[in-house]
Backbone bond lengths (Angstrom), bond angles and torsions (degrees), N, CA, C in turn:
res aa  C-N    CA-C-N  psi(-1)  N-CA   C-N-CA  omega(-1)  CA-C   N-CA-C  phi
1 X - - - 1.419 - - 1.526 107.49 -
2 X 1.482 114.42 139.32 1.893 119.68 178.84 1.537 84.06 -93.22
3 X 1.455 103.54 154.19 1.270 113.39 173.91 1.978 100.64 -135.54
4 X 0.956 102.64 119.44 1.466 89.50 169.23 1.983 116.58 -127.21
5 X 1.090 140.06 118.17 1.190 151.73 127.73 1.523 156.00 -23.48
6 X 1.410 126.72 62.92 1.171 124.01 -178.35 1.326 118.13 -104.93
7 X 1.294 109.52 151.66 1.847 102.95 159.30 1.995 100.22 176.80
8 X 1.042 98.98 -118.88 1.400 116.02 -153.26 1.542 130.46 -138.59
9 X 1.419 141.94 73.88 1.060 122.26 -159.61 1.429 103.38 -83.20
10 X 1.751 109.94 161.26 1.665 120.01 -179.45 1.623 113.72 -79.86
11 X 1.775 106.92 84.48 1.241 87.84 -172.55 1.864 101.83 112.25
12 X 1.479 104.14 -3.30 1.472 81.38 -173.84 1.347 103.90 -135.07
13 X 1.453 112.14 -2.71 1.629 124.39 -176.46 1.178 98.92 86.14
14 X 1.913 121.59 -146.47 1.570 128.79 -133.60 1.461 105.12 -122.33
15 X 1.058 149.77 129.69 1.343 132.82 -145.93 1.709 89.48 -162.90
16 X 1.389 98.32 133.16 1.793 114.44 178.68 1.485 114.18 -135.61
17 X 1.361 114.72 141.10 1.706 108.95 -166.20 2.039 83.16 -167.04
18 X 1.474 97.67 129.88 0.927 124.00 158.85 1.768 119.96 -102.91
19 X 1.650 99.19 168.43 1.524 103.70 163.49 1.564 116.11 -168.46
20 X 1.191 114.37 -163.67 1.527 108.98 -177.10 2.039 94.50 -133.03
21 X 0.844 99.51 170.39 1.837 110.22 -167.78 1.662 93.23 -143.99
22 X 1.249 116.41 99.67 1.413 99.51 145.20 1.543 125.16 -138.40
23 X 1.354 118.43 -170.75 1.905 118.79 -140.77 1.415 89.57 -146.67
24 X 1.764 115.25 113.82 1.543 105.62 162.72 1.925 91.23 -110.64
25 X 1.326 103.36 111.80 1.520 121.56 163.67 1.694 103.22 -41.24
26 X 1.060 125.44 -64.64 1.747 117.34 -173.14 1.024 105.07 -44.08
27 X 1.399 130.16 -68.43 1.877 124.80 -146.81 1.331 79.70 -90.48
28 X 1.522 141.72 -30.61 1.710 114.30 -164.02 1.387 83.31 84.77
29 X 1.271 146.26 110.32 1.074 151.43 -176.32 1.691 113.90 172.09
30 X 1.546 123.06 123.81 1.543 108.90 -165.25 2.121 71.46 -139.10
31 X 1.394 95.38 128.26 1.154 106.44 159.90 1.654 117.88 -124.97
32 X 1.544 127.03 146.65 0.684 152.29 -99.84 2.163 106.41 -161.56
33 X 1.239 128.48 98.96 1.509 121.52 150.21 0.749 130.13 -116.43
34 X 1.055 137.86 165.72 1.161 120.67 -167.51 1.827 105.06 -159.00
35 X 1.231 138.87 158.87 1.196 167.63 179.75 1.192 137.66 -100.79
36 X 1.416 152.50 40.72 1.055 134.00 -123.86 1.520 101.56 -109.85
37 X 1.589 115.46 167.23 0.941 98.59 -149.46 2.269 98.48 -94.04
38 X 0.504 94.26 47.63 1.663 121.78 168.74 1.599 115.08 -96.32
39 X 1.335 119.92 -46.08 1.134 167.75 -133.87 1.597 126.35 36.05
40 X 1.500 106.59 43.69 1.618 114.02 167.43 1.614 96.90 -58.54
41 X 1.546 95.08 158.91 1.503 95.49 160.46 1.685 94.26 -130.85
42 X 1.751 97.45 145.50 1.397 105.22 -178.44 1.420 96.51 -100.66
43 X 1.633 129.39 170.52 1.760 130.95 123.10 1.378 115.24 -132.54
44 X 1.295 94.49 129.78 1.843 104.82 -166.05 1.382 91.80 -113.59
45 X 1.515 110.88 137.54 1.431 112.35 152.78 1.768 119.01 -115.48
46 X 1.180 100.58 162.54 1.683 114.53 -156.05 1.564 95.40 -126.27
47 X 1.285 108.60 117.18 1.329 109.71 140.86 1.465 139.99 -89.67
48 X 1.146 118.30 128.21 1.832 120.50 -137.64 1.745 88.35 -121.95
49 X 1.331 130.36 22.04 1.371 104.71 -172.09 1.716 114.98 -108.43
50 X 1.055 105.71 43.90 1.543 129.26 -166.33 1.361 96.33 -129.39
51 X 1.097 135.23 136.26 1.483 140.33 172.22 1.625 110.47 -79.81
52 X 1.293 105.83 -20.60 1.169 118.76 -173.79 1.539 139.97 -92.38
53 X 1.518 112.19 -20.51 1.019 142.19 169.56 1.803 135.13 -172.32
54 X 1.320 122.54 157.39 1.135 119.30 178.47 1.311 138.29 -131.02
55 X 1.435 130.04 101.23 1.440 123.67 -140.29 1.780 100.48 -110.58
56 X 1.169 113.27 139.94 0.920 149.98 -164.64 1.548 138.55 -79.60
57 X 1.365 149.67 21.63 1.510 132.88 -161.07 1.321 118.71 -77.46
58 X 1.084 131.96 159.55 1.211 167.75 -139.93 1.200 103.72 -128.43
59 X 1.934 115.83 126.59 1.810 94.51 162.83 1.541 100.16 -94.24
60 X 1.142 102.72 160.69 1.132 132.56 -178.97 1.930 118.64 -32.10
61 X 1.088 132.99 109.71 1.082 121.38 -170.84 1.633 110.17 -115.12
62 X 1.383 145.29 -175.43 1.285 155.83 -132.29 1.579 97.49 -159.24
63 X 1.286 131.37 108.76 1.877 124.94 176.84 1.813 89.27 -151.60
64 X 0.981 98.42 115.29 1.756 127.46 168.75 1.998 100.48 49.11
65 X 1.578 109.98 55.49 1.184 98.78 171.13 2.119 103.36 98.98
66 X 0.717 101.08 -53.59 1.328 102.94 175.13 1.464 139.10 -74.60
67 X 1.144 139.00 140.54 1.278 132.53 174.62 1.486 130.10 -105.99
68 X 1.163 123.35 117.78 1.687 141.27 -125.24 1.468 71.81 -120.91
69 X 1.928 97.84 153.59 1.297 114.57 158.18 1.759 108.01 -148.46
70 X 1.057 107.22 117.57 1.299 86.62 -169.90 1.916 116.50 -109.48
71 X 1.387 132.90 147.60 1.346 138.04 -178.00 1.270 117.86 -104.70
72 X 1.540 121.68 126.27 1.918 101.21 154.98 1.507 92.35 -150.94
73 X 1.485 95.39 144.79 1.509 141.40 -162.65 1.568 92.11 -104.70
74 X 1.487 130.12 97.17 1.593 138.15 162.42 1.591 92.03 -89.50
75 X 1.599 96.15 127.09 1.578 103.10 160.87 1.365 96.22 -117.49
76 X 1.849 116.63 173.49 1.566 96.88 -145.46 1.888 59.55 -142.31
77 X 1.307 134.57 130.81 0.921 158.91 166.19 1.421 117.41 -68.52
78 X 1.784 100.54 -81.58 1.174 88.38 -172.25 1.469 80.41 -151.33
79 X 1.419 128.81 169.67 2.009 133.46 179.70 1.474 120.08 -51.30
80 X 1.629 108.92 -15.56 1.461 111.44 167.59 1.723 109.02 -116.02
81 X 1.197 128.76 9.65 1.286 122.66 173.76 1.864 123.34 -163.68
82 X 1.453 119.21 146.11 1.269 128.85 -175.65 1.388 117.97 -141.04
83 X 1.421 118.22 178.66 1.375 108.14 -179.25 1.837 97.13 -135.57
84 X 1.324 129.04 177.07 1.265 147.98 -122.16 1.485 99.40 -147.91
85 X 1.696 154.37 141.38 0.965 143.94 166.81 1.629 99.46 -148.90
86 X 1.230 149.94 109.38 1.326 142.01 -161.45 1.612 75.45 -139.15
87 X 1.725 93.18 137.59 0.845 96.32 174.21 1.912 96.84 -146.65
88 X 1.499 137.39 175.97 1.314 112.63 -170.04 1.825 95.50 -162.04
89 X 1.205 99.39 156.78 1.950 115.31 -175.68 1.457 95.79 -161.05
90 X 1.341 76.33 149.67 1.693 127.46 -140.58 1.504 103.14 -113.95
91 X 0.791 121.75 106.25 1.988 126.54 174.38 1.689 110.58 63.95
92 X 1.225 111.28 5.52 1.888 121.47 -169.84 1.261 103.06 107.20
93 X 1.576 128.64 6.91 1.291 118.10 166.11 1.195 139.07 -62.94
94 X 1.617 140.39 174.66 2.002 121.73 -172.07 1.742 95.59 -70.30
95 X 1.219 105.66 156.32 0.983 131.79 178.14 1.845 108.22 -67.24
96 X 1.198 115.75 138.47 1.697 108.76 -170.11 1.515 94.75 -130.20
97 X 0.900 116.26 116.87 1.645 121.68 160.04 1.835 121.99 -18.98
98 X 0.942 115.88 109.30 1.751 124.31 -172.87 2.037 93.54 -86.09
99 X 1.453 99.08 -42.27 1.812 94.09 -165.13 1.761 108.17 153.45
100 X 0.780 110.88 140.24 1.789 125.24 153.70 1.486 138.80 -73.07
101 X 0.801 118.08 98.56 1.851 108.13 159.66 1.399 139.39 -100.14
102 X 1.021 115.36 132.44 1.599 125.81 164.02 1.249 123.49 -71.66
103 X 1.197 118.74 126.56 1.774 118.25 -175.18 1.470 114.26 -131.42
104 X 1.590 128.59 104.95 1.660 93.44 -178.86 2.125 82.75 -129.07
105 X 1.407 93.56 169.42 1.471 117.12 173.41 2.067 104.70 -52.51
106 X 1.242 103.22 137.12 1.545 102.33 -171.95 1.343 82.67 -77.63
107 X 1.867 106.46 173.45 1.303 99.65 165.38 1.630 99.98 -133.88
């Protein structure tokens, strides 16, 4: 799946970031690139074999000298809604909470 992203930050101007989505059915496995509009490039892989949620790492990336790792924990609620857990470490340091989101289908 292409995923592409535009809009507006509050305060931050116009910001565009693409990615790609893909799904290997055997291992349960959803990997993940992504683009941001910075232009890091991430690849996260997901292990999907939980009905319940799908967690996320990051390889290792390089931003002003440092080496970033970043996590997120999708819990899958219910077929129209989930929530978001990103969390991120710093040179191999513990991981510190970035924030949560809530997401459900408009109606």
């Amino acid at each position: 799946m292409r995923l592409e992203v535009q809009g507006n930050v509050d305060g931050g101007g116009a910001f565009k970031e693409n990615g790609v989505l893909a799904w290997n059915p055997d291992k349960m496995l959803l990997a993940f690139y992504e683009k941001t509009a910075t232009g890091a490039e991430m690849l996260s892989v997901g292990d999907w074999s939980s009905p319940l949620g799908i967690r996320f790492d990051t390889q290792p990336l390089v931003a002003q000298g440092k080496t970033i790792k970043l996590r997120r924990s999708y819990a899958i609620l219910s077929a129209t809604s989930f929530t978001i857990k990103e969390e991120l470490s710093t040179d191999e340091g513990p991981f510190v909470r970035l924030g949560v989101g809530s997401f459900a289908k408009a109606q």
